[in-house]
C-alpha positions in Angstrom: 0.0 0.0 0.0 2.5 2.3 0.8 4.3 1.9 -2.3 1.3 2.5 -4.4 0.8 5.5 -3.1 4.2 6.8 -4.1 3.7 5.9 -6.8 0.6 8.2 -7.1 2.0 11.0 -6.2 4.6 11.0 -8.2 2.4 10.6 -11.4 0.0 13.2 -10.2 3.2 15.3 -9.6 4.5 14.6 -13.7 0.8 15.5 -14.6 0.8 18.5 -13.1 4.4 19.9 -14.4 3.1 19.0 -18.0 0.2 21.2 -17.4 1.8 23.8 -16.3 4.3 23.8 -18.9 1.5 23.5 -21.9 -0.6 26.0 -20.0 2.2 28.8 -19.3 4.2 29.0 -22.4 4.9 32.7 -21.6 7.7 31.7 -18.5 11.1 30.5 -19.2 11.4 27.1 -20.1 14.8 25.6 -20.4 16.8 29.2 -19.7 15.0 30.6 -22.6 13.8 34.0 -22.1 9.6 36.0 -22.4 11.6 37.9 -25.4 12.8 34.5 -27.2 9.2 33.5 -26.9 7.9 36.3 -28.0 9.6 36.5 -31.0 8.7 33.5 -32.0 5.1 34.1 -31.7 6.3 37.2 -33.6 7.6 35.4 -36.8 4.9 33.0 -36.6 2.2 35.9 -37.1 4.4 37.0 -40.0 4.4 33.8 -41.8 0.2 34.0 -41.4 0.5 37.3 -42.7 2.6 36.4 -45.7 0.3 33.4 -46.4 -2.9 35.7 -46.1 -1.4 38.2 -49.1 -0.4 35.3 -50.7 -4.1 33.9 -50.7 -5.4 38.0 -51.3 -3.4 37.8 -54.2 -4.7 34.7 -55.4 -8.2 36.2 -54.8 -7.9 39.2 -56.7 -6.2 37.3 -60.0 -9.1 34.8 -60.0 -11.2 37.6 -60.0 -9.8 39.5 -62.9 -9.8 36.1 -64.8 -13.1 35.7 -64.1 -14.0 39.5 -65.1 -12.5 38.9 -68.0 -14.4 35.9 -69.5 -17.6 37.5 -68.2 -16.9 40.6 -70.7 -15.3 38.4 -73.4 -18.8 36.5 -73.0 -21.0 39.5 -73.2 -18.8 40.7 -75.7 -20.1 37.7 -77.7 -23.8 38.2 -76.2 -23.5 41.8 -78.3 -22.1 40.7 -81.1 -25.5 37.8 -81.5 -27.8 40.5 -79.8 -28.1 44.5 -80.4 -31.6 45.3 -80.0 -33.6 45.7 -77.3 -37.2 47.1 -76.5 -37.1 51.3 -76.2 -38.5 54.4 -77.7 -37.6 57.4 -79.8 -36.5 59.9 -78.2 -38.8 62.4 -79.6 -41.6 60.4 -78.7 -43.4 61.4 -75.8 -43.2 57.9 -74.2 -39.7 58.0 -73.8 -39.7 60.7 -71.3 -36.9 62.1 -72.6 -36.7 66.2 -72.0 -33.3 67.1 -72.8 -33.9 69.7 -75.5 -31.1 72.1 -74.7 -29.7 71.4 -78.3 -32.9 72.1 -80.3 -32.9 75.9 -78.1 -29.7 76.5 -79.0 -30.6 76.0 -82.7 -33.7 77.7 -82.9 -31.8 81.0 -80.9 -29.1 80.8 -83.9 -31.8 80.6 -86.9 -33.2 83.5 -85.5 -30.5 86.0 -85.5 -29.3 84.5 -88.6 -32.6 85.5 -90.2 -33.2 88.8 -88.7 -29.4 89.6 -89.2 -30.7 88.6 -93.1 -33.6 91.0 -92.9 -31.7 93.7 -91.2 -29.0 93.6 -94.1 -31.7 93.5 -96.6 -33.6 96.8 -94.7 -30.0 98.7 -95.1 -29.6 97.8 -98.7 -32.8 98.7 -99.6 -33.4 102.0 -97.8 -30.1 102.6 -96.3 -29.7 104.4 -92.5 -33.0 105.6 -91.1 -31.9 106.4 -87.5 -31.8 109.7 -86.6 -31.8 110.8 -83.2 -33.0 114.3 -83.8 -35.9 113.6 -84.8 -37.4 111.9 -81.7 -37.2 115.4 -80.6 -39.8 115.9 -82.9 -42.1 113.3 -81.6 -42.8 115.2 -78.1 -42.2 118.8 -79.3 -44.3 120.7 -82.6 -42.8 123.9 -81.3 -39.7 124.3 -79.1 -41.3 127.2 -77.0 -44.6 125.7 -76.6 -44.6 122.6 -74.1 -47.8 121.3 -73.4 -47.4 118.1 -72.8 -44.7 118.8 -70.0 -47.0 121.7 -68.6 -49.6 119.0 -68.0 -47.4 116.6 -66.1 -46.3 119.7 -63.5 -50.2 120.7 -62.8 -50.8 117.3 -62.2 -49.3 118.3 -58.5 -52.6 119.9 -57.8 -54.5 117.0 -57.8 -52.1 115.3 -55.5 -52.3 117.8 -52.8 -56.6 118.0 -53.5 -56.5 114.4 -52.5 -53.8 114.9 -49.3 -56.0 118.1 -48.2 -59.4 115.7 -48.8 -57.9 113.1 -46.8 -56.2 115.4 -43.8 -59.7 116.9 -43.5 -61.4 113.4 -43.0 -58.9 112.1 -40.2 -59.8 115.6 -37.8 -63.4 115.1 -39.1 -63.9 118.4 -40.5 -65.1 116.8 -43.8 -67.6 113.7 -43.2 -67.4 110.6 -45.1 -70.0 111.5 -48.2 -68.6 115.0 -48.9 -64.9 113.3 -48.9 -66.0 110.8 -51.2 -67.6 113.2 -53.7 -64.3 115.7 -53.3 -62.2 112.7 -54.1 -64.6 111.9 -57.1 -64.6 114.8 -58.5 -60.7 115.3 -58.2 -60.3 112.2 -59.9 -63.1 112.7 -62.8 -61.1 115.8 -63.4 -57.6 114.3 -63.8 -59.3 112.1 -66.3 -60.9 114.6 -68.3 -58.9 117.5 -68.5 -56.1 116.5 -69.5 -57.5 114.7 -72.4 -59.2 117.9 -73.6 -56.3 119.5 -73.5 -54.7 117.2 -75.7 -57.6 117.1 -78.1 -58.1 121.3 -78.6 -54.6 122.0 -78.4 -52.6 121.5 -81.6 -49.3 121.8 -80.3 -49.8 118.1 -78.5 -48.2 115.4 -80.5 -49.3 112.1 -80.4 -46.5 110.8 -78.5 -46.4 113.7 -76.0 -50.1 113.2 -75.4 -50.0 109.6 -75.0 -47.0 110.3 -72.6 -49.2 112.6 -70.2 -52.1 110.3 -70.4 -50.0 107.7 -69.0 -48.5 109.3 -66.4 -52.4 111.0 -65.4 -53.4 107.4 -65.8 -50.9 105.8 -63.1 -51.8 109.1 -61.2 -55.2 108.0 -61.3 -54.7 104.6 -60.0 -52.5 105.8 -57.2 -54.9 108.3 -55.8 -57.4 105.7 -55.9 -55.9 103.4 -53.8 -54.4 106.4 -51.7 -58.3 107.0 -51.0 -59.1 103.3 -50.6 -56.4 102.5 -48.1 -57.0 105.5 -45.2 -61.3 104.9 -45.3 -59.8 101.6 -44.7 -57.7 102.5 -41.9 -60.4 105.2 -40.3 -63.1 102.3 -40.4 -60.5 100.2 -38.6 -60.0 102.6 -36.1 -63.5 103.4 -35.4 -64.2 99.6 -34.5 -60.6 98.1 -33.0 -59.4 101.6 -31.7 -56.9 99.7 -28.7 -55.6 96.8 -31.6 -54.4 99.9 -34.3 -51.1 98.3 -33.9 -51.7 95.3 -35.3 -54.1 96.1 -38.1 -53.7 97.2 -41.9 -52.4 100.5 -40.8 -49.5 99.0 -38.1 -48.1 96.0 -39.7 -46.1 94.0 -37.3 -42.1 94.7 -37.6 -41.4 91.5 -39.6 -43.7 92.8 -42.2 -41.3 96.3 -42.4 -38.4 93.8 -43.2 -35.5 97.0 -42.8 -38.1 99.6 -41.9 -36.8 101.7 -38.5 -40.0 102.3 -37.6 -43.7 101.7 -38.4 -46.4 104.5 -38.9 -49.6 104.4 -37.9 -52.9 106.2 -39.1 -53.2 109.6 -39.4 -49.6 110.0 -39.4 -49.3 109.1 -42.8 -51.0 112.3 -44.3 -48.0 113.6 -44.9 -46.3 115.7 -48.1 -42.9 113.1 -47.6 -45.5 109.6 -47.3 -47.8 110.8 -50.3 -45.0 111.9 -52.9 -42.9 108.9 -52.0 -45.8 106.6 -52.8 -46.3 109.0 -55.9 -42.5 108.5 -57.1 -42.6 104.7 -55.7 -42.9 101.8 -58.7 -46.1 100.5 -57.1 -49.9 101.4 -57.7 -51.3 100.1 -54.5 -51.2 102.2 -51.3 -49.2 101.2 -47.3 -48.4 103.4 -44.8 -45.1 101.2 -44.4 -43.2 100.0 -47.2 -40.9 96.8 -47.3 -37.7 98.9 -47.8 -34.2 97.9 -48.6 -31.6 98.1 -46.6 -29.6 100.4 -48.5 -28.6 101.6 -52.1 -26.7 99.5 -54.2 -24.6 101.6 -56.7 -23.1 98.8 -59.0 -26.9 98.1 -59.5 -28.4 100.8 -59.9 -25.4 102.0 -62.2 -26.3 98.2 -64.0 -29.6 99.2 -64.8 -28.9 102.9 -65.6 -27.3 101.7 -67.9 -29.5 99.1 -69.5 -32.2 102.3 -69.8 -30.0 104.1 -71.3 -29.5 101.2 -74.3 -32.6 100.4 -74.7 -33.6 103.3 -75.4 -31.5 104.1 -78.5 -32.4 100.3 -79.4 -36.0 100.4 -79.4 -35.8 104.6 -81.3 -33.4 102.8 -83.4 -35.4 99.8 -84.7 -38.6 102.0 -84.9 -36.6 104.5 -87.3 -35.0 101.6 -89.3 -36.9 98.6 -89.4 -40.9 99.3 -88.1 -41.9 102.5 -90.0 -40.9 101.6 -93.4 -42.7 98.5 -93.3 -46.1 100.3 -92.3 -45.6 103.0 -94.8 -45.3 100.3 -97.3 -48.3 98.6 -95.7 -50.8 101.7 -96.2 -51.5 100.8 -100.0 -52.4 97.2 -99.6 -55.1 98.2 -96.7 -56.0 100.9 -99.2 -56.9 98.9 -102.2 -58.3 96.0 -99.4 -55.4 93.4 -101.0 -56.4 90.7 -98.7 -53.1 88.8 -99.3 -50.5 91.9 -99.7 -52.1 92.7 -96.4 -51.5 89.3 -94.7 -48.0 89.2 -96.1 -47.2 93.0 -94.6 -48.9 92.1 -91.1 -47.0 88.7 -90.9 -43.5 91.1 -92.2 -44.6 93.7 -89.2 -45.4 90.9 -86.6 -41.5 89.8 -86.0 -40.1 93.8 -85.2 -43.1 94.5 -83.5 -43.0 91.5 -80.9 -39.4 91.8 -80.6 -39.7 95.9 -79.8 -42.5 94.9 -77.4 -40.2 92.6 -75.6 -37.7 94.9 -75.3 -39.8 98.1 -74.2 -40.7 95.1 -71.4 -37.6 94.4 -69.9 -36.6 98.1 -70.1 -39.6 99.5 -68.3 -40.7 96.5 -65.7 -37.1 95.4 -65.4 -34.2 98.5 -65.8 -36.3 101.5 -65.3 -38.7 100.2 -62.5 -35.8 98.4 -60.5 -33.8 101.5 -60.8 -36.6 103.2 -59.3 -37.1 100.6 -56.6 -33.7 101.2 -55.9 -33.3 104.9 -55.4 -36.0 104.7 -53.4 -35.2 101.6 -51.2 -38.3 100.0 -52.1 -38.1 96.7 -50.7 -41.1 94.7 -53.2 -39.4 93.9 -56.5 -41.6 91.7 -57.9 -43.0 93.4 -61.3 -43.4 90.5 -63.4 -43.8 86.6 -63.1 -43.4 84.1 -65.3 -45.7 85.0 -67.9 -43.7 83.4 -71.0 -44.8 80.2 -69.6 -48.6 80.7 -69.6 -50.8 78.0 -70.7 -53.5 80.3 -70.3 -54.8 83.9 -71.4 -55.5 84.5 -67.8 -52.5 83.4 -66.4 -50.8 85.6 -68.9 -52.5 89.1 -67.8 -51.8 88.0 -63.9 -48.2 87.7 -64.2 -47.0 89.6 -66.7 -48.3 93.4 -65.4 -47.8 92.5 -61.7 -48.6 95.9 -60.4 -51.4 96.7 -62.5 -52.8 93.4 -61.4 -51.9 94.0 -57.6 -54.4 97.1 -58.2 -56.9 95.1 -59.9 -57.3 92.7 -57.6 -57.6 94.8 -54.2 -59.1 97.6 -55.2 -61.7 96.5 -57.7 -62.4 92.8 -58.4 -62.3 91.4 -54.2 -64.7 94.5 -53.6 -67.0 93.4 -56.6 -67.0 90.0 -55.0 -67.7 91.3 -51.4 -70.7 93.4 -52.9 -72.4 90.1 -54.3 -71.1 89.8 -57.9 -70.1 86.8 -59.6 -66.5 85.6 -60.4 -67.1 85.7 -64.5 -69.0 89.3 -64.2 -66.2 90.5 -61.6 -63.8 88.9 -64.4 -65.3 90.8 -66.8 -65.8 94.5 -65.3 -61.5 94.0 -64.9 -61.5 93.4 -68.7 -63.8 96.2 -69.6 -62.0 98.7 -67.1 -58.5 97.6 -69.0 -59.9 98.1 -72.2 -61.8 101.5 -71.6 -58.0 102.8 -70.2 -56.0 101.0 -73.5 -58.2 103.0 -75.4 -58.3 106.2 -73.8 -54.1 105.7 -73.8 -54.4 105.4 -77.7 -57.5 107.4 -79.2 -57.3 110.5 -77.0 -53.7 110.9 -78.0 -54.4 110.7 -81.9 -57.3 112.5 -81.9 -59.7 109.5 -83.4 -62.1 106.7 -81.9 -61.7 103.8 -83.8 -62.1 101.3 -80.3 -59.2 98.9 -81.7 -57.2 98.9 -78.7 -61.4 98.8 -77.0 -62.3 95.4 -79.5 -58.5 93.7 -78.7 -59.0 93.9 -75.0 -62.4 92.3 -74.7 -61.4 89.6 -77.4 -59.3 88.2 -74.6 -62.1 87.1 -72.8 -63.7 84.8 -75.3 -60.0 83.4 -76.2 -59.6 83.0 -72.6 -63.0 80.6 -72.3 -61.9 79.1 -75.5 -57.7 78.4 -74.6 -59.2 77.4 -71.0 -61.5 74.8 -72.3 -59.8 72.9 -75.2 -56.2 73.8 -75.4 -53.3 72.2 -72.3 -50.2 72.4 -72.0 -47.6 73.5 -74.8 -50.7 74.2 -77.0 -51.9 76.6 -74.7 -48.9 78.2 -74.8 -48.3 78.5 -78.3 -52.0 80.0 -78.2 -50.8 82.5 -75.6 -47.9 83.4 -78.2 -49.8 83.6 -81.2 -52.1 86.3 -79.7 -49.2 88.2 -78.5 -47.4 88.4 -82.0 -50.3 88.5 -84.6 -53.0 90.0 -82.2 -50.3 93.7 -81.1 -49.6 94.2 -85.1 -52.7 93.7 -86.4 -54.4 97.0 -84.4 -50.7 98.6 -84.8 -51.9 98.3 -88.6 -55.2 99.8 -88.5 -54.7 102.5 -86.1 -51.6 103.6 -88.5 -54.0 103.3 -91.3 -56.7 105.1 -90.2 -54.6 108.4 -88.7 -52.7 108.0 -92.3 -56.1 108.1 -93.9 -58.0 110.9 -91.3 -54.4 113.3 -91.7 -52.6 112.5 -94.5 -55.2 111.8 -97.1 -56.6 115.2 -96.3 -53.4 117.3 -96.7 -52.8 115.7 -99.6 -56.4 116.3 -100.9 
């Protein structure tokens, strides 16, 4: 027994030292020091490490093998097989939109074909432009100027209408004799200045049409000058303690750069009224959106652009409009139906393109400069109207302050009184037509209700581009009026002042 269990222990013992040894192969084993060991572990890891590039390497050929039968294989798929199923691209399946191209090309055909007709004008009837002669056009006789006489007295009916207005907030005038003072004022600035332009002789055309305008826009302004302060005095009377947050206070993130806000009746001022006189805006605020302050490089920008388009659209009037209604005259004289269609199409192309360009020098270059010298804040004079698909979507963007006026001051009150949407729709069109023919008759001294006619046309091409035309159709539509309707009165209001002046001095 005894020696069995020596035995025992010593083999327990042996067990034990083996463990120990396969367990802790970080101690020193045989004099060998951590360091030896660890290097071998070392070069060991490098060996896996060389093995596993090896093997990454191995990878990454295979790959490229395989890469390259797969395209040598579709290589041979395309040379069996090169169609598949797809659409032209000018059909409108494909979904394709990419046109840039096609603009390009249709911008270069058209200055090489007006650069064509503009070589041909020269050769034919050589340099029209003179400058002097717009002179001319505004003055008969140098020491007689009417037309800028009428234009200074129009002062008188601004400071009728800031007296009329001054005397309503103390309550010295009551609301029914302010309304018939400001109605009369008004009927006045309508009517007298287009007598004057009738009986006088002096009065050109263009001079007259000029002072017409500007009694016009007068007009409008005074309007909703008169508009806006019953407005604030019938807010007054029945929120008295919330003023500051009404119509005539609006809140300081509505001023947007203002310093400070002004409140009803501090308005009636002589600085308030002839800043909203001289701002580029038709409807009435006692506080602005202003700017923060005046950018020269822009304003110098569009300066500039006023100034050249100026001697661009006198230039191409001179040169390339009038001799083509001069030679017009005899085909509407002898009633050539084709001449005539042949000298309307010929006039359509200057015509649009000087209409274009009177449009981006007055709502773009003359009203931003305006906007700017007088830190008004609202630049928005225009919208998108080149891309109407609609008649009415055209005369809502492209006139935006004439359409601002419109809309506050005379269709939302028809509605409020009761009238209909298509009868409200229609007193607008009427009211624009009566003033594009009072701009154009009055001044040539005949009433021939072209300009009357052209205006209310628009509301039956409206119904009828509404209802059956979408899209690019409706936009061509759009264009086609603009460019065949403008020329076509152009033509007979030229033909009938040749025919009431001309034909009789002749005679």
């Amino acid at each position: 027994m005894g020696d069995s269990d020596v035995a025992g222990t010593l083999t327990r013992r042996r067990r034990a030292t083996f463990a120990a040894g396969r367990g802790g192969s970080l101690l020193p084993v045989n004099g060998r020091s951590a360091a030896g060991c660890q290097g071998s572990v070392t070069a060991d890891g490098s060996k896996e490490n060389g093995h596993g590039k090896r093997d990454h390497s191995l990878e990454t050929a295979r790959s490229k093998t395989k890469s390259v039968k797969q395209k040598s294989r579709n290589d041979l798929s395309d040379r069996l097989s090169c169609h598949k199923s797809q659409q032209s691209l000018l059909s409108s399946a494909s979904g394709y939109s990419n046109y840039r191209g096609v603009l390009n090309w249709c911008v270069v055909m058209l200055v090489l074909s007006n650069a064509r007709l503009f070589l041909e004008n020269l050769l034919r009837y050589g340099v029209l432009v003179d400058p002097i002669q717009v002179i001319s056009l505004f003055l008969n006789d140098p020491y007689s100027w009417p037309a800028a006489c009428l234009v200074i007295v129009s002062n008188v009916f601004i400071v009728v209408a800031l007296y009329t207005e001054r005397q309503l907030s103390k309550g010295s005038f009551s609301e029914l004799v302010g309304f018939l003072v400001h109605c009369i004022n008004m009927a006045i600035m309508l009517t007298f200045p287009a007598a004057v332009v009738l009986l006088v002789p002096s009065v050109t055309p263009v001079g007259g049409a000029f002072t017409l305008g500007t009694y016009t826009i007068l007009f409008l302004k005074l309007y909703s000058y008169k508009d806006v302060n019953m407005w604030c005095r019938e807010l007054s009377t029945v929120k008295a303690k919330k003023l500051a947050r009404s119509l005539s206070c609006p809140s300081a993130q509505h001023l947007r750069g203002s310093d400070h806000k002004v409140c009803y009746p501090g308005n009636l001022t002589v600085r308030d009224m002839y800043y909203f006189v001289f701002a580029p805006t038709l409807c009435y605020e006692l506080n602005f959106p202003r700017s923060p302050k005046i950018r020269m490089s822009f304003l110098l920008r569009r300066l500039f652009e006023m100034l050249f388009f100026t001697q661009l659209l006198v230039a191409l009037t001179q040169q390339w409009m009038i001799p083509i209604i001069q030679s017009s005259m005899k085909p509407l004289e002898d009633m050539d139906l084709s001449r005539m269609t042949e000298r309307l199409l010929r006039l359509a192309v200057p015509n649009h393109l000087l209409w274009l360009m009177f449009f981006y020098w007055f709502f773009h270059s003359s009203m931003n400069f305006t906007a700017e010298l007088l830190r008004f804040g609202d630049r928005q004079f225009y919208k998108d109207w080149w891309n109407s698909e609609s008649v009415t979507y055209f005369w809502q963007n492209w006139n935006i302050p004439v359409h601002k006026w419109c809309l506050r001051h005379f269709y939302k009150p028809l509605l409020r009184r009761g009238f209909s949407k298509i009868v409200s729709q229609s007193a607008v069109f009427f009211l624009s037509a009566f003033f594009h023919e009072y701009l154009v008759s009055v001044p040539l001294r005949m009433f021939r209700l072209w300009a009357f006619m052209g205006m209310m046309a628009q509301l039956p091409l409206a119904w009828f581009v509404g209802h059956f035309l979408r899209g690019n159709y409706g936009n061509a539509a759009v264009w086609i009026s603009l460019i065949i309707g403008q020329p076509f009165a152009v033509l007979m209001y030229v033909h009938d002042y040749y025919v009431l002046h001309h034909r009789q001095e002749d005679v």
